[in-house]
N, C-alpha and C positions, 0 to 999 in steps of 0.2 A: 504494500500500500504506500503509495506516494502521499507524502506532506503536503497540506494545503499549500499553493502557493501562490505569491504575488503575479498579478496581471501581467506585468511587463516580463515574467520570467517562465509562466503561462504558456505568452503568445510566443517567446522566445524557443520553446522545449515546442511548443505543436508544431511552429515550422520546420524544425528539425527532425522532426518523428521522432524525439525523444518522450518517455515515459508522462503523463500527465496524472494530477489528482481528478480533476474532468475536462472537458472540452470548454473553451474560453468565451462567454459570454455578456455579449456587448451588441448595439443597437449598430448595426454596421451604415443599411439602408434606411434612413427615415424617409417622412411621408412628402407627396408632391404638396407645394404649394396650395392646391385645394382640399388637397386632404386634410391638412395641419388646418385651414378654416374652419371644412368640415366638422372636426373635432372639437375649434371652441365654439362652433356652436352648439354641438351638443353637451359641452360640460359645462359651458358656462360662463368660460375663463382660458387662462393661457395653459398649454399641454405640459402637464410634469410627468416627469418619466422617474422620478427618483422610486417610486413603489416596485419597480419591477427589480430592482437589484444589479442593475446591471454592473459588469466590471467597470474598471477604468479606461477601456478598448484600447482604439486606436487614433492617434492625432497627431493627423498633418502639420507638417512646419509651417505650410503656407499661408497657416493662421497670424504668424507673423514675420517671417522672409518672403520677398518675392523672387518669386522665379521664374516669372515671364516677363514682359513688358514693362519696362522704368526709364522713360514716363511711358504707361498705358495712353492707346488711342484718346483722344477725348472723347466723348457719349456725346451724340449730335443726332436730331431728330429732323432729317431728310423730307418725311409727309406724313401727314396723318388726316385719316378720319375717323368719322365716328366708331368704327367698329377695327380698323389695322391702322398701325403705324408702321413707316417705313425707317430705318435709323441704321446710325454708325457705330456699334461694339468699343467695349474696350480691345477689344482683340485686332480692333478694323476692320472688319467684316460689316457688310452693307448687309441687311437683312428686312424681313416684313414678318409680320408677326403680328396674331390675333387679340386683340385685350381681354385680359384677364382670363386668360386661356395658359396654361404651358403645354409645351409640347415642342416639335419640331419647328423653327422658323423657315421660311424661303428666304435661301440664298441667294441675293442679286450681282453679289463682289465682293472677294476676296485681295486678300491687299499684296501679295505676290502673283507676276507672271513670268518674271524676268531674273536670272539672276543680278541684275542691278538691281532690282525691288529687293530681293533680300539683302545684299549687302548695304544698302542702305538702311533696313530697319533692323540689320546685324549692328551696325556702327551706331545710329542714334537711340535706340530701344532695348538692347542686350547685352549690352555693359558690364559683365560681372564687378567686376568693381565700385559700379556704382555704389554710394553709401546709403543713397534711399533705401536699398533693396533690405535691411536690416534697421529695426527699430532703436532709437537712441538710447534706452534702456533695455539694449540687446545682452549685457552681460546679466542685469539682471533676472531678467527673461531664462537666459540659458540655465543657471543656477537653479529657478524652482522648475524647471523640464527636468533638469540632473536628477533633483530629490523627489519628484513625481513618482507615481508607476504606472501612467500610460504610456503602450510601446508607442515610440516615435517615428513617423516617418518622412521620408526626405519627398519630395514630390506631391500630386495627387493630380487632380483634375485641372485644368484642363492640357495637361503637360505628359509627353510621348513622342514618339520615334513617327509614328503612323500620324496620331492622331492630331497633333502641333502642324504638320504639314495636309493636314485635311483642314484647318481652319485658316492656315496660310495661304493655301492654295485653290480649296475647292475639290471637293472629291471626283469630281470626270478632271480636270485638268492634271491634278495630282496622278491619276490611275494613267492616262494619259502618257505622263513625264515618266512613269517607269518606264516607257517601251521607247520614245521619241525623243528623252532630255533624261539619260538614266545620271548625268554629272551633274546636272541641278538638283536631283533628289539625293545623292551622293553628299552633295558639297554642305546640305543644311543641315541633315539628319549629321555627320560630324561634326559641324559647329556647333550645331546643340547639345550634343555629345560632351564639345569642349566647356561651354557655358555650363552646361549644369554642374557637372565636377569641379569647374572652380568652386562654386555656390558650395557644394557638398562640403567639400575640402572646407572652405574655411567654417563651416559648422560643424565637423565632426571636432576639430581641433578646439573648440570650446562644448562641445555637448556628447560626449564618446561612447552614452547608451544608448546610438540608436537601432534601432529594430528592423526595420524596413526601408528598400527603394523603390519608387510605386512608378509606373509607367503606364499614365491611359494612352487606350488605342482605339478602341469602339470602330473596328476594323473587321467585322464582320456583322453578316444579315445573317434570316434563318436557313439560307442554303449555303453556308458556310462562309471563307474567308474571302474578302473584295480582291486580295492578291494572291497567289500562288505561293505555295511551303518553300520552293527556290527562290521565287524574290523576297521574302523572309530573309531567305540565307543570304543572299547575296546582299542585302540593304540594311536590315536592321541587323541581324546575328553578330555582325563585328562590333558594331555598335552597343548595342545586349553584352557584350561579352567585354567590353570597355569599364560599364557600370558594374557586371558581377562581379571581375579585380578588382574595382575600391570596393562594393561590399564585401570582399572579404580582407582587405587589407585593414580594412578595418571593423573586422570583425560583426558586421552584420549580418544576420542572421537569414534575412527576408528577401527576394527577390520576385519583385510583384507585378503581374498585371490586369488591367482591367481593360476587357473586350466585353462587349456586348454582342448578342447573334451568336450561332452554333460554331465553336471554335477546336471541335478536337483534332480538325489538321494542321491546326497550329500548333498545337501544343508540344508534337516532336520538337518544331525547330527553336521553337522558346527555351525549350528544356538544354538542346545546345547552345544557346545562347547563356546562359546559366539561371533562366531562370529557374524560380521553385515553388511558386504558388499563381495561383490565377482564380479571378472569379468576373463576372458574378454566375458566369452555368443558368442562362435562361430557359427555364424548363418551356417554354413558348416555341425555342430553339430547336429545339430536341435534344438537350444536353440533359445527363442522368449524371449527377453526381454519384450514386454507389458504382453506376456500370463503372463510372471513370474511373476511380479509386483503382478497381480489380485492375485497369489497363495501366494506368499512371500509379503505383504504389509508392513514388517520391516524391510527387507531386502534392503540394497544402491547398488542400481545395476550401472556397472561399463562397458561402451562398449556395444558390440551387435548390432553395425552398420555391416553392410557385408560388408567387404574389396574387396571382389570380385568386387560388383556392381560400383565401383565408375568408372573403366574407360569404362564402355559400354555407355556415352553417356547419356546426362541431362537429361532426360525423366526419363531412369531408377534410376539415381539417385536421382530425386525429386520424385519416388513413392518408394525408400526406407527410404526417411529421412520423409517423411510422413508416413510412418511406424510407427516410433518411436515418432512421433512427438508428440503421445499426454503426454508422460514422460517431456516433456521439462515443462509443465504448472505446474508440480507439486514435488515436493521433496523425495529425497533419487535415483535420478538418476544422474552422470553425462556421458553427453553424448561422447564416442568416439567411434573408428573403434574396430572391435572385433579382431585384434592382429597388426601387424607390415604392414605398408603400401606395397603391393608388387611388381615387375620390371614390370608388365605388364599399373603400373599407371603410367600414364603421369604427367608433373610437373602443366601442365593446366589443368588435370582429378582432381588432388589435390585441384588445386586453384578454382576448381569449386565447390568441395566439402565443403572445408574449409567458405568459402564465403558462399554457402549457409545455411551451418548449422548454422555460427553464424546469419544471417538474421533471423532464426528459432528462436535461442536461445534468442535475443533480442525480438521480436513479441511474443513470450512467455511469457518474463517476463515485457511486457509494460503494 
């Protein structure tokens, strides 16, 4: 019988397939924007999560280091009517978009077509250096991260190999340049490469428990990957395998990524890449977290709960998390929903779920 143990040393031992007391338990996905309304209206009040117990999970640096854009686009509002508006991203991205809707916006422009378009928003936008990019009370900051026990991680949203060049470029033009300009997709995905690792580098060298390096990509639909397992290899894998030697040089444990849509052709060439966990497994997709485990037994699989099922009602929710349930008795899973909680869940569908998974998650690990 393994010793209780702290969060950060928890998430530390599942990614590794080492021994746990139980499977690590924290709110990975929260709910979309109408959902979290959804919710106070029917409580009453703002959403508190403190009843459910959750760990201390997982948190991004990003909350306070930047690591994309310094200075971001400015936000400029192009047209609008009554019901869309058309506007300029911090990312710079030209888009149109529903109000009071989330969801997918339409794409109108993207702020790279040229390599002169990037090297120019290489040079005024991505500055590792910049001092903005860290908070004036960064030492202090780093200091209560240190004595925390949320595992930390370097990255998140909206930052990756794939996915930084889907918003740079455009996803047909992007797809496009693999085949027609394979040196301009070459040339950014290693400058970001080099960008980020400065970032990394000077943050391990004040904060040295961190957990995780996270790479979104959302580089797949439900008939699997938008690129081919060889332009994986040939474009991101070196790349991939740049960040896996500083996570391990410096002793980071986690090597992460987050694709959306059915992803198990990727997953060989990630895994040579060095990665070692991936989620979220959208069961929409056709992605089965237990089948995967049998095939990927190294792999820390991350999600692959159906978000759909939870509000049809306890029945079908207790033969989905019996689904899953036999990953809870063993290591290299933690258990969440496989993306963002959605409007059709009630705030009692949640509390039903929530409640019963950790019942699971404890009788797992008793």
């Amino acid at each position: 019988m393994i010793h209780a143990l702290g969060n950060r040393e928890r998430i530390r031992r599942c990614l590794m397939g080492q021994d746990l007391d139980r499977a690590p338990w924290f709110l990975y996905f929260g709910p979309w924007t109408e959902t979290e309304a959804r919710w106070r209206g029917e409580i009453g009040g703002p959403v508190e999560y403190s009843a459910f117990g959750f760990d201390a999970g997982i948190v991004p640096l990003t909350s306070w280091v930047n690591f994309g854009f310094c200075p971001a686009f400015p936000y400029e509002v192009l047209q609008e009517t009554p019901d869309r508006i058309v506007f300029q991203d911090s990312l710079g991205i030209v888009q149109e978009s529903i109000k009071g809707r989330s969801g997918i916006p339409r794409i109108l422009r993207n702020p790279v077509a040229t390599i002169d378009d990037w090297r120019k928003i290489r040079r005024e936008r991505l500055d590792p250096e910049d001092p903005r990019r860290f908070p004036a009370n960064w030492a202090t900051v780093a200091t209560s991260l240190r004595q925390g026990d949320a595992a930390l991680q370097l990255g998140n949203y909206p930052y990756g190999m794939f996915g930084t060049l889907r918003d740079l470029m455009g996803v047909e033009p992007l797809l496009i340049s693999f085949l027609d300009d394979p040196e301009l997709v070459m040339t950014i995905m290693s400058d970001l490469a080099d960008f980020w690792l400065s970032i990394y580098g000077k943050i391990c060298r004040d904060i040295p428990e961190i957990s995780l390096v996270h790479m979104w990509e959302d580089m797949s639909g439900k008939q699997g990957s938008l690129i081919s397992p060889e332009m994986v290899r040939t474009f991101m894998v070196p790349q991939y395998r740049r960040l896996a030697d500083f996570a391990l040089a410096h002793d980071i444990p986690g090597f992460i990524v987050d694709t959306d849509g059915r992803c198990d052709e990727l997953i060989p060439p990630f895994m040579e890449g060095g990665v070692n966990a991936l989620l979220p497994f959208e069961v929409a997709a056709g992605n089965d977290v237990v089948a995967l485990r049998r095939q990927f037994p190294d792999l820390a699989l991350f999600g692959g709960i159906d978000k759909r099922l939870i509000s049809q009602g306890r029945e079908v929710l207790e033969q989905e998390l019996q689904r899953i349930r036999p990953l809870l008795s063993g290591t290299r899973y933690i258990p969440a929903l496989d993306h963002l909680v959605p409007p059709e869940v009630s705030w009692q569908d949640f509390c039903d779920y929530s409640h019963r998974l950790h019942e699971l998650v404890l009788e797992a690990g008793s």
